[in-house]
N, C-alpha and C positions, 0 to 999 in steps of 0.2 A: 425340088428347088423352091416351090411355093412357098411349103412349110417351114422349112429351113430358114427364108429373110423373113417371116411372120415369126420363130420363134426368135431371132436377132434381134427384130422391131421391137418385141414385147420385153426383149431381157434390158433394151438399151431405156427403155418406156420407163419401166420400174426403176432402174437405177437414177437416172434424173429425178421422178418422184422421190426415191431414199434421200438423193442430195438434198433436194430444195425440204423435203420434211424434218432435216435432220439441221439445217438454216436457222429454220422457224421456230426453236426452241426458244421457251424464256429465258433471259438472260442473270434473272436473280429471284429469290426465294426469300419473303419476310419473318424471317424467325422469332425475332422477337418485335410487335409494333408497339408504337410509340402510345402508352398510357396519359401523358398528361404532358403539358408544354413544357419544355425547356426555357432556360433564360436566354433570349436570344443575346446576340452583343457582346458573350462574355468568352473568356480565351479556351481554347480546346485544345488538348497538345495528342501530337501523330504519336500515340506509343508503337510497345513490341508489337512486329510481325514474326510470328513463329514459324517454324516448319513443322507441318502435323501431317506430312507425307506417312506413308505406310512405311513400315520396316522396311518392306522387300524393295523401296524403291532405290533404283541405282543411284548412288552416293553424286555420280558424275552428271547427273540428269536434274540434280536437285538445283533452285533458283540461290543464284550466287547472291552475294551481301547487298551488293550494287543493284542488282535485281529488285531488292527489297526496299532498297532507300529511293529508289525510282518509282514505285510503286508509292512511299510516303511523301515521297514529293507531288505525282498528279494530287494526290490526297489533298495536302495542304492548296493547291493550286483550285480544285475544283469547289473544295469545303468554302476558300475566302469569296470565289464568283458569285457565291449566292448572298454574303453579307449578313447570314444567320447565326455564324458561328465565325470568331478571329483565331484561327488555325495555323500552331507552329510546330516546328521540328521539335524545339525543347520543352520538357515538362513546364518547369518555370512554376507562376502562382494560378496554373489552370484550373478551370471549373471543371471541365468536362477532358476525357481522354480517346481517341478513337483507336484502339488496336484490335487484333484477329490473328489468323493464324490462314495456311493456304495451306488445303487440303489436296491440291491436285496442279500439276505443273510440268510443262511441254516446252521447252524452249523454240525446237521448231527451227524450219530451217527455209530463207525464201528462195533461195539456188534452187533445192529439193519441189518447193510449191511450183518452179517458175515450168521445170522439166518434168516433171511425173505429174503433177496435180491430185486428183480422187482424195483430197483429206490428207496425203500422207505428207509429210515438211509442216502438217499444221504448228502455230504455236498456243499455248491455251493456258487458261491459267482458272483455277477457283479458289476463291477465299470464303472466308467467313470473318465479315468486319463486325464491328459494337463499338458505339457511341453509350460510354457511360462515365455514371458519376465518380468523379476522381474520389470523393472522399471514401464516398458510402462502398462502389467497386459496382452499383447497383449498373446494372443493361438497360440502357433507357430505350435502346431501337437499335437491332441488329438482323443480321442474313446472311445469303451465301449469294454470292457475285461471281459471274462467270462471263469470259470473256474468251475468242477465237478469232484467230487471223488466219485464213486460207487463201486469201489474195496475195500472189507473191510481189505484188507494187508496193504492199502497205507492210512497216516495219513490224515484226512481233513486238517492241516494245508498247504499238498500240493498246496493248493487252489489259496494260497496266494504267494506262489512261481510260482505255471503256469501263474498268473493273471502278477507280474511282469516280468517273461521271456517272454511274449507275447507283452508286453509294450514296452521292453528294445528290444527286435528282429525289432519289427515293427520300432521301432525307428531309430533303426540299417540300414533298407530296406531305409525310408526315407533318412538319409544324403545321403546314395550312389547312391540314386534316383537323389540329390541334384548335384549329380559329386565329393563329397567329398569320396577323393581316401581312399581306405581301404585295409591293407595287414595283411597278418596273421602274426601274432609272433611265435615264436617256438610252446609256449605253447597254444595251439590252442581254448582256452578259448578267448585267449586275442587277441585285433585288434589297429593296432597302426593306427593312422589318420595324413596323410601328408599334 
């Protein structure tokens, strides 16, 4: 009987450890950084998001239109808070364009999270974004962004909102990597670029 709730202890020991290790992963990957300053101030438009899912993945599983336009919406939403880049749905007379492709995607279900839990009802999503030059097609600064909802209080749409603040911060990190001066504004969302 000893052995028996010591081997329980140790199985349930390890499994929380797998949880919380499997938590604490990075949430994005710098593929390409940022070589030299951009023009701050000048217009950047949300291009194509592709699907670069694998063949085998199920057609019914794949992220709908709306999906994606939700996703270029945080985008634009996140890109203007920081006041480095003025960030629109339409191409227009943009300098810069931000598009990618999403390599990996879970819709995810929070009913599923609220009653079973262990990971399974997750919703998840990976992209790989790039901020580059409209003219040239050049990649000024790009990565793979990955985002995960397992709490069934928080909407999977979150997904697509951590995917772009992860984009829009990293991005952030780059110019003032670059020496492009940054000061807070009152309202501490916003960053004005000298």
């Amino acid at each position: 009987m000893y052995h028996r709730n010591k081997t329980i202890i140790s199985f349930l020991v390890l499994v929380s450890l797998l949880v919380l290790v499997s938590g604490c992963s990075k949430r994005f990957i710098v593929t390409t950084p940022m070589e030299m300053p951009i023009e701050t101030g000048r217009k950047c438009a949300i291009g194509t998001i592709t699907d670069e899912l694998p063949l085998d993945f199920d057609a019914s599983s794949k992220p709908k239109e709306e999906d994606i336009e939700k996703l270029k919406m945080f985008l634009v939403a996140e890109i203007n808070k920081k006041d480095a880049l003025n960030a629109f749905l339409s191409l227009g007379n943009s300098k810069y364009i931000i598009d990618g492709s999403i390599l990996d995607f879970k819709k995810g279900s929070g009913l599923v999270r609220a009653f079973i839990g262990f990971g399974i009802g997750d919703a998840k999503i990976t992209t790989n974004l790039r901020l580059r030059d409209r003219e040239t097609g050049e990649i000024l600064f790009g990565g793979n962004f990955t985002s995960r909802v397992s709490d069934y209080k928080i909407s999977g749409e979150e997904i697509f909102k951590q995917v772009a603040k992860d984009f829009s911060n990293q991005l952030h990190i780059e110019l003032k990597t670059m020496g492009v001066e940054v000061r807070k504004r009152f309202d501490a969302t916003k960053f004005e670029i000298k």
